[in-house]
C-alpha positions as CSV (number, residue, x, y, z in Angstrom):
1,X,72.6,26.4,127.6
2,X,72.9,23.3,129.6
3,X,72.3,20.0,128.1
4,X,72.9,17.8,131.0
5,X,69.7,18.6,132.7
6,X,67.5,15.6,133.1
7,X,64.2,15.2,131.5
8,X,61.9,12.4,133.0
9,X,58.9,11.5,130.8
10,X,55.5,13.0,131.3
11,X,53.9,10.2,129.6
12,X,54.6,5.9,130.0
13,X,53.1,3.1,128.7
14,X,53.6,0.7,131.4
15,X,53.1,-3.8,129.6
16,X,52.5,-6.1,132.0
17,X,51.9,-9.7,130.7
18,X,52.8,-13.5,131.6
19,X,52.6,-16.8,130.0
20,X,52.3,-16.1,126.3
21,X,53.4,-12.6,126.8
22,X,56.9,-12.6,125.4
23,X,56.6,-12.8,121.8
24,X,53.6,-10.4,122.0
25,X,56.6,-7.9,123.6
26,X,59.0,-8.8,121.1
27,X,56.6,-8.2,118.0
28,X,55.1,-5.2,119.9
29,X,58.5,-3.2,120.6
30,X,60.1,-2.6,117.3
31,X,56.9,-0.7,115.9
32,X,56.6,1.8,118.8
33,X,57.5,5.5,118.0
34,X,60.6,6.7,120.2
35,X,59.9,10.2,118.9
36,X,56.8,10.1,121.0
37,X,58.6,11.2,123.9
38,X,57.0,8.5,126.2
39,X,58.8,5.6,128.1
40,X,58.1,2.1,128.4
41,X,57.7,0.1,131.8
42,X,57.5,-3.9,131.0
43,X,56.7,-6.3,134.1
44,X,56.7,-9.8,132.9
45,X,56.3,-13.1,135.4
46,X,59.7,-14.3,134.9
47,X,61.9,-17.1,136.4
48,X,65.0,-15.3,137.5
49,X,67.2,-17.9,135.2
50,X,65.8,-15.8,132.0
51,X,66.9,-12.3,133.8
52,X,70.2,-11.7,132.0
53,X,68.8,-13.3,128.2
54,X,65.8,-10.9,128.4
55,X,66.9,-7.4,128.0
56,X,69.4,-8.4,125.4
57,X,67.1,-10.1,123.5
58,X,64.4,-7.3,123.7
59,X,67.5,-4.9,122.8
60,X,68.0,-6.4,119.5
61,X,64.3,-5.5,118.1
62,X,64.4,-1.8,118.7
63,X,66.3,1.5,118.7
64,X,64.8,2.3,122.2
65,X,67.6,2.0,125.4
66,X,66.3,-1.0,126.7
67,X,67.2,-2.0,130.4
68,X,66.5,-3.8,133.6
69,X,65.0,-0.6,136.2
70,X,67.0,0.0,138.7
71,X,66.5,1.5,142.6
72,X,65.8,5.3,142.5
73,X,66.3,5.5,138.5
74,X,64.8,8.7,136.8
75,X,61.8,7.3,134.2
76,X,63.4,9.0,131.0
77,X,61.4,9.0,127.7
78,X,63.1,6.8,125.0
79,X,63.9,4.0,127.3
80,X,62.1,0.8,127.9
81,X,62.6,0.4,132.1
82,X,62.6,-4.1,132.4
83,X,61.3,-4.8,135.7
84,X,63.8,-8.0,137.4
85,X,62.7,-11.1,137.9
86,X,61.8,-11.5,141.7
87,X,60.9,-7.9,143.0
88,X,58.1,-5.8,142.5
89,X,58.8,-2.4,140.6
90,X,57.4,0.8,141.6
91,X,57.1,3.8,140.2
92,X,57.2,7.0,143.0
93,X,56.1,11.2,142.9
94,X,59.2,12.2,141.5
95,X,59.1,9.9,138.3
96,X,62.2,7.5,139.9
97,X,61.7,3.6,140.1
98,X,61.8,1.9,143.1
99,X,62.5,-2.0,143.7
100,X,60.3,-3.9,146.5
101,X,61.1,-7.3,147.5
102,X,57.6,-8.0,149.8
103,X,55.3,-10.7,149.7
104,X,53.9,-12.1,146.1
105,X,50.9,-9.9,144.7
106,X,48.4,-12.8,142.7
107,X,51.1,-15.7,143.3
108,X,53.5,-12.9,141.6
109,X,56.7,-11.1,141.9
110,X,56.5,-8.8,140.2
111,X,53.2,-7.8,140.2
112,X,51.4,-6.3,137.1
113,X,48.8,-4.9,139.5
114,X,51.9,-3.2,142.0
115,X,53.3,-1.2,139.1
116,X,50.7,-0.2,137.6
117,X,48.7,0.7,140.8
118,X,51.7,3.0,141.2
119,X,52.2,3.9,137.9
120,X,48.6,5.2,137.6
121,X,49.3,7.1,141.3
122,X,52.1,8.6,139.8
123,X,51.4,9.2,135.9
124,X,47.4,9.5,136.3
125,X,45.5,10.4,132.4
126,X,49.2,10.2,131.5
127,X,49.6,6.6,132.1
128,X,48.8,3.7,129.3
129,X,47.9,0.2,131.0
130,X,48.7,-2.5,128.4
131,X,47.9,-6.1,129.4
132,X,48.7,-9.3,127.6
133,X,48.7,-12.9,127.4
134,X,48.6,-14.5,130.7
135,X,47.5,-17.4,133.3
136,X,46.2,-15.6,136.0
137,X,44.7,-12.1,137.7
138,X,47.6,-10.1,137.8
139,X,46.7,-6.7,136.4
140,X,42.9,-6.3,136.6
141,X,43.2,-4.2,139.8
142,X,45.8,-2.0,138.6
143,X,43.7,-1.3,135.5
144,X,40.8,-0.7,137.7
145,X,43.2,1.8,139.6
146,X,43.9,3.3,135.8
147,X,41.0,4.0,135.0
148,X,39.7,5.5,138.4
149,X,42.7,8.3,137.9
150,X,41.9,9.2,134.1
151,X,44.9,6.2,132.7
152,X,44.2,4.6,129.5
153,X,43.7,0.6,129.2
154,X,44.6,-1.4,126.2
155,X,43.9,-5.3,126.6
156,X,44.7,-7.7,124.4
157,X,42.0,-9.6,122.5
158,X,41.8,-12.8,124.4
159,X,41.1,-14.4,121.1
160,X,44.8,-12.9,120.1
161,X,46.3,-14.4,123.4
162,X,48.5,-17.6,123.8
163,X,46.6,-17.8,127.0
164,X,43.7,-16.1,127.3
165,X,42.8,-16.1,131.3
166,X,44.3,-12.8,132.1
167,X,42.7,-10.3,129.4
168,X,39.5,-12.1,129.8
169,X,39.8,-11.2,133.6
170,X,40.4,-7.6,133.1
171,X,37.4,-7.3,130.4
172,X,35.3,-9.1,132.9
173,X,36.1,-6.9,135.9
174,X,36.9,-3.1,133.9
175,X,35.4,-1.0,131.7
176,X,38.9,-1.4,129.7
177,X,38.8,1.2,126.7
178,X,40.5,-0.8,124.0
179,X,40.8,-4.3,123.4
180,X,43.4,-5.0,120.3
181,X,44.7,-8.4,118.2
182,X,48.5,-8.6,119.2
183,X,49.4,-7.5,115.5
184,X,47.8,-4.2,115.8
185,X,49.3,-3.4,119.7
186,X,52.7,-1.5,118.6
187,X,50.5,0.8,115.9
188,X,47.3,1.7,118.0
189,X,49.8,2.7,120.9
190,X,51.7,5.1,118.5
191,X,48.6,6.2,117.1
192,X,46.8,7.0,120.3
193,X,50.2,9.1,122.0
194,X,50.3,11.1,118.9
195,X,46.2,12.1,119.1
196,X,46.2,12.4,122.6
């Protein structure tokens, strides 16, 4: 029998964070359960001078492939997909990434709200929205967008966040369904895929 055959994910948990955000990610990755079979999709607001130092550095806490997503790249569970610095990511029918370099979504490329809005088009009750430590918007609508097509959303506590503005802003405008301390994020992620 074949083993070449590609398998994209039927399930992603798709981070979007911003100021603050980082060491929540870097905390966050080495507890989450590769065995799960679901794939990872992290958009942070970046500068484009910490592109190459990020995936490396996220690469060093966990046994997960992690990498910078590419143009017409296959979502494939066990990897976390990096979204670049400077161009929004989305994520298309056929479970392949595509790159967009249009106008800034909430002062933002990438956009939280873009992939996520896509993500949840895409990935539907299959999708988990994660959103973290951040300065503005970004992200509220595509949790909105979540939720309206069955996704799950996991904020962080605001009282947890380096910069609170951002989960606040999605509690205020969503019926979120979780809101977790940073500390607990990589466990209650595992622990929802494997009940659900």
């Amino acid at each position: 029998m074949a083993e070449n055959v590609l398998i994209t994910a039927k399930r992603v948990v798709a981070i979007g964070g911003s100021a603050g955000s980082l060491d929540v990610i870097i905390r966050l990755l080495p507890g989450l359960d590769k065995q799960l079979g679901y794939a990872v999709i992290i958009v942070i607001h970046r500068r484009s001078q910490q592109d190459s130092l990020l995936g490396n550095i996220l690469g060093t806490k966990t046994d997960w492939v992690v990498k910078e997503a590419e143009e017409k790249e296959p979502v494939i569970p066990g990897y976390v997909y990096l979204v670049p610095s400077d161009y929004h990511l989305l994520v298309e029918k056929d479970h392949t990434l595509s790159l967009d370099d249009s106008e800034k979504v909430n002062y933002s490329r990438p956009s939280i709200d873009v992939t996520f809005e896509s993500a949840a088009e895409t990935y539907r009750e299959n999708l988990t929205a994660v959103l973290l430590s951040g300065a503005n918007a970004d992200g509220a609508a595509g949790m909105q967008r979540t939720k309206e097509l069955g996704g799950i959303c996991i904020v962080q506590n605001p009282l947890s966040a380096e910069v609170s503005y951002m989960p606040e802003q999605a509690i205020r405008q969503v019926a979120v369904d979780h809101i977790v301390d940073a500390e607990q994020l990589g466990k209650f992620i595992n622990d929802l895929l494997k009940n659900g």
